[in-house]
N, C-alpha and C positions, 0 to 999 in steps of 0.2 A: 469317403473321398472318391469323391468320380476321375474313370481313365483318361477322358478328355473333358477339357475347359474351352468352349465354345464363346467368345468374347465379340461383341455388336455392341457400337458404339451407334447412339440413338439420338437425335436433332430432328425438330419439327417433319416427320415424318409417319405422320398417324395415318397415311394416305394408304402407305405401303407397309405399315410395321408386322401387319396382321399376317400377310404371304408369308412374309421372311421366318417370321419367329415359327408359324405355321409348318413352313416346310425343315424347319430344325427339329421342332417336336416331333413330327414324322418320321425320324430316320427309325432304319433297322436298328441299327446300334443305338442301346440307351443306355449305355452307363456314362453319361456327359453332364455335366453341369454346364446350364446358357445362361453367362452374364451378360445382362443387360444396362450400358450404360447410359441413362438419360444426364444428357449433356445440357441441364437445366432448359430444355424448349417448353413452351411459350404454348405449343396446341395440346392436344390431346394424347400425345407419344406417350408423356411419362405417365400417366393413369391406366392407358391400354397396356403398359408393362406391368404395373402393379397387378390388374386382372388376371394378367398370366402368371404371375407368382402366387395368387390363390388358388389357379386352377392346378400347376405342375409344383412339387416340390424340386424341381431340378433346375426352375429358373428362378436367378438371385434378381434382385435389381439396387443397381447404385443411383441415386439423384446427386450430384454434382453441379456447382454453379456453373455456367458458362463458361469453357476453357477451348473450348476445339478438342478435332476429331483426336488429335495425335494424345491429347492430358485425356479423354475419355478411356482410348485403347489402353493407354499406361495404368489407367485407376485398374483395368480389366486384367491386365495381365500380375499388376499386386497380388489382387484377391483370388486370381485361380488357384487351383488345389490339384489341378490334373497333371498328369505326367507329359499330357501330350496337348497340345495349344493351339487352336486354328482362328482364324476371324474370317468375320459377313459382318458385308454392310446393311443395315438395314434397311436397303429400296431394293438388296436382293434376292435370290433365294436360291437354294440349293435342292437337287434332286434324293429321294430319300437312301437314297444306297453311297452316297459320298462317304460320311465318316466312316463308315463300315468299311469301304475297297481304301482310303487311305492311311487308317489304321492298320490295316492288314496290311496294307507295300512296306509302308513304316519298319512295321515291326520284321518282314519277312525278311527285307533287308539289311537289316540292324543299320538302317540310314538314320542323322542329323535332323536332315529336312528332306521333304519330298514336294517335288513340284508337278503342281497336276494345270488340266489345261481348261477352260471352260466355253460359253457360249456366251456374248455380246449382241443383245436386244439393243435395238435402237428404239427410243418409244417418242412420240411426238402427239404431242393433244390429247396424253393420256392412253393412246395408241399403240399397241407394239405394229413398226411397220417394217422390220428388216430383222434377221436374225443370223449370225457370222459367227459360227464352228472356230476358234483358234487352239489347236492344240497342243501339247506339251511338246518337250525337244523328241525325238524319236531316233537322233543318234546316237543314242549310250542310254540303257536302263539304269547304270550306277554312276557316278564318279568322285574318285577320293579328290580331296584338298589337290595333289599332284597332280593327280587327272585333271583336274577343272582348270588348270594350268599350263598343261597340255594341247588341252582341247578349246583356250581359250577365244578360239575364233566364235568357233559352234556356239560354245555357250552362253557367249556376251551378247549372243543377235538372239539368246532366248532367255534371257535374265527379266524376266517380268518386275514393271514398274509398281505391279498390284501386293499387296501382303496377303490378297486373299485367293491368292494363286500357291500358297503355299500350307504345307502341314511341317505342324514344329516338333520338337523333341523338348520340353519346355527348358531340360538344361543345358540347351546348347544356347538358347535366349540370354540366360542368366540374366545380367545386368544391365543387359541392355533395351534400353527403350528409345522411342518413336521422339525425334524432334521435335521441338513446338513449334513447325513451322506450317504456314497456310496448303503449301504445294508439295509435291513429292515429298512428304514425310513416308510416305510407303518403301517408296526406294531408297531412300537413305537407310530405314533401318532395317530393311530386307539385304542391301551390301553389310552391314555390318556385322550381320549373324551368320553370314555366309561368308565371313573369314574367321568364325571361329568353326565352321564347317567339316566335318574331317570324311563325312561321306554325305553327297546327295543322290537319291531315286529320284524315278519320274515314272506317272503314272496318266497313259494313254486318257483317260476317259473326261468326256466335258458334261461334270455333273455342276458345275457353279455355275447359276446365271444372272451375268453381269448386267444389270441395267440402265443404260447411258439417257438422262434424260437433260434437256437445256436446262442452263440454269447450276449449273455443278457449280464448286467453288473453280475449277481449271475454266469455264466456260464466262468468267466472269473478270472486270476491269479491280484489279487492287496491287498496291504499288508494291507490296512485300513480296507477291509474284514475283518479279525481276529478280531478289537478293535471294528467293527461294532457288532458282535455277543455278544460282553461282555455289548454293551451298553442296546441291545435289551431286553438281560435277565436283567440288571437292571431296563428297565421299566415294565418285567413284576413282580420283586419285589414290584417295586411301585403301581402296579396295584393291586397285594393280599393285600397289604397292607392296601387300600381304603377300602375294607371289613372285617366285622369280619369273620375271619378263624383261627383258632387254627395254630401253627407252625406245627405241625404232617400233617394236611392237606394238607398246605401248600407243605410240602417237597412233597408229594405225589403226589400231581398236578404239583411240579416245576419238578419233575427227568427228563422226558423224554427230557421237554423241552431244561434243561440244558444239558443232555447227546448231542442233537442232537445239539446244536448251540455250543458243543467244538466238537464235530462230523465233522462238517461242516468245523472248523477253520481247522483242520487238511487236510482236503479237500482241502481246499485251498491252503494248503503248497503243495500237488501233481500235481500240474502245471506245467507242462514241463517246461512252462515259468516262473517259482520260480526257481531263481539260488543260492538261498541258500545252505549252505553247510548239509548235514546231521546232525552236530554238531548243526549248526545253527538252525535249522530247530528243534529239539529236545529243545534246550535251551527255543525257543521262544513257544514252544508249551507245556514247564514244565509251565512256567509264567500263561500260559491262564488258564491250570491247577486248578491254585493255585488262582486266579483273580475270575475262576466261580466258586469255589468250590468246582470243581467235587467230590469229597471224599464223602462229606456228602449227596451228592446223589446217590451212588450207589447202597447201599442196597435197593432202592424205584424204581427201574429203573424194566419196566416192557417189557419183550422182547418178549413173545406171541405176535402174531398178526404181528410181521412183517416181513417183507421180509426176506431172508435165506442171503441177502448179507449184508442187514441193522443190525439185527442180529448176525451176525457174531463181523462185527464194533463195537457196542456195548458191545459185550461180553470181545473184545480185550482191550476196556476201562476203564472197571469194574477192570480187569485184571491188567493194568497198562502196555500195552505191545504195543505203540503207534507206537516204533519204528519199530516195523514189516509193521504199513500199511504207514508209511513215507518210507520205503524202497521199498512195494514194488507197493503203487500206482503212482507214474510216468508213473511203466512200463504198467501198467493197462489203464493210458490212453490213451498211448501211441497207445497199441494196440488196443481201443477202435476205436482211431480217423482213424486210418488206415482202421478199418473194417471199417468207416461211409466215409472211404473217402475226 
């Protein structure tokens, strides 16, 4: 039985599977078992897994019909054996001293979960053309369940939407798994395990590298998107809830979050490839509305600090004037995609 279960959920990604699993087999620390879930694709994925499981005894491999990322990670987290649980994506990869320095915080700690910070590649035509350091919190090395409750300003503006921003204790997981939903299944079941929490670390170093390329499922038009968003912000209700915090706090901590996940829906409806009607489009974007409760967070929504486009968007929603960016972001990305080619 290995000390850590290393879980990659794998989808038509023979392009990049070779770096990923590559730079796992590489770590210093090797007492890990790497499961590898082929989420029934279509290329070449699930066969370049099988080759690594003739090469390493320490990677499994599952083949599973098509279910999505969240039924892959869930198959993964089943079959682990390890004490301790992390996940990668497979387009990305990790530096080889990660399990090692988070295994080590883990345990020096006697933490839950530890949240470490990574590096964000932006890659374009197969290119990496930008690369953006984001680090872990830096306010507090520990904090217990009270703590995080305390401190719940700090920590909510660093509560990463990624699973693979985190290292687990796999019994603090227990029974809990990943939604089957298309979007933010990451933070839904990252809030969930993080109220069964009773201590988290945080470990300075950006040894994960995340790599953002077009074409993600967030980067795409699908109508479950919208009801994903609505679901997201109900776990993060159920998350303030697990702590005492006043409702005044509470609104104060949820505004932004809320503004930007009906932000985001409306995003969604600007898909060249949403053929909804304008009419339509408006109907279904009053509901989500009315579903997040945007109203009652307006007056808390705080728009210093961010971008002049983000900003903008925000201000139009406060506003109640959605119809302007349903009319005129099509043409926005229209023109976007043209510039990018």
């Amino acid at each position: 039985m290995a000390e850590v279960s290393i879980i990659v959920p794998v989808y038509q990604v023979e392009k990049y599977i070779r770096q990923c699993v590559d730079s796992i087999l590489a770590q210093t620390f090797t007492d890990f078992e790497l499961i590898l879930v082929d989420d029934g694709s279509k290329d070449m994925s699930g066969q370049i897994c099988d080759e690594y499981a003739g090469m390493d005894t320490r990677v499994k491999v599952i083949h599973q019909k098509n279910s999505g990322v969240a039924a892959a990670r869930n198959h993964g987290i089943t079959c682990a054996t390890g004490s301790y649980l992390c996940f990668v994506d497979a387009d990305d990869w990790i530096e080889k001293t990660m399990i090692k320095q988070c295994l080590s915080q883990i345990k020096e700690n006697d933490a839950d979960i530890l949240r470490h910070g990574h590096i964000m590649e932006l890659w374009k035509d197969e290119k990496g053309v930008n690369e953006e350091k984001k680090d872990a919190p830096n306010f507090a090395k520990i904090l217990t369940h009270d703590q995080i409750a305390e401190e719940m300003e700090k920590f909510w503006q660093n509560c990463s939407n990624y699973v693979w921003n985190y290292f687990f204790k796999k019994e603090t997981i227990g029974q809990i798994r990943f939604p089957e939903i298309k979007i933010s299944e990451d933070h839904v079941f990252v809030l969930e395990v993080l109220k069964n929490c009773k201590k988290i670390c945080f470990l300075s170093e950006n040894t994960y590298h995340y790599c953002m390329r077009m074409g993600s499922s967030a980067n795409r038009w699908q109508e479950t998107g919208i009801w994903c968003q609505i679901e997201m912000i109900r776990a993060c209700h159920h998350f303030m809830e697990s702590f005492r915090i006043t409702a005044e706090r509470k609104m104060r901590l949820m505004a932004n979050m809320v503004l930007n996940a009906y932000s985001y829906a409306i995003y969604l409806l600007c898909f060249p490839e949403c053929k909804w009607s304008v009419r339509e489009k408006l109907m279904k974007i009053s509901e989500v509305r009315k579903e997040l409760e945007v109203d009652q967070y307006v007056s808390y929504a705080v728009l210093s600090g961010l971008s002049t486009g983000d900003r903008i968007k925000l201000r139009l929603i406060c506003l109640k004037q959605e119809k302007l960016l349903i009319l005129l972001g099509p043409v926005f990305m229209r023109v976007v995609r043209k510039a990018n080619g």
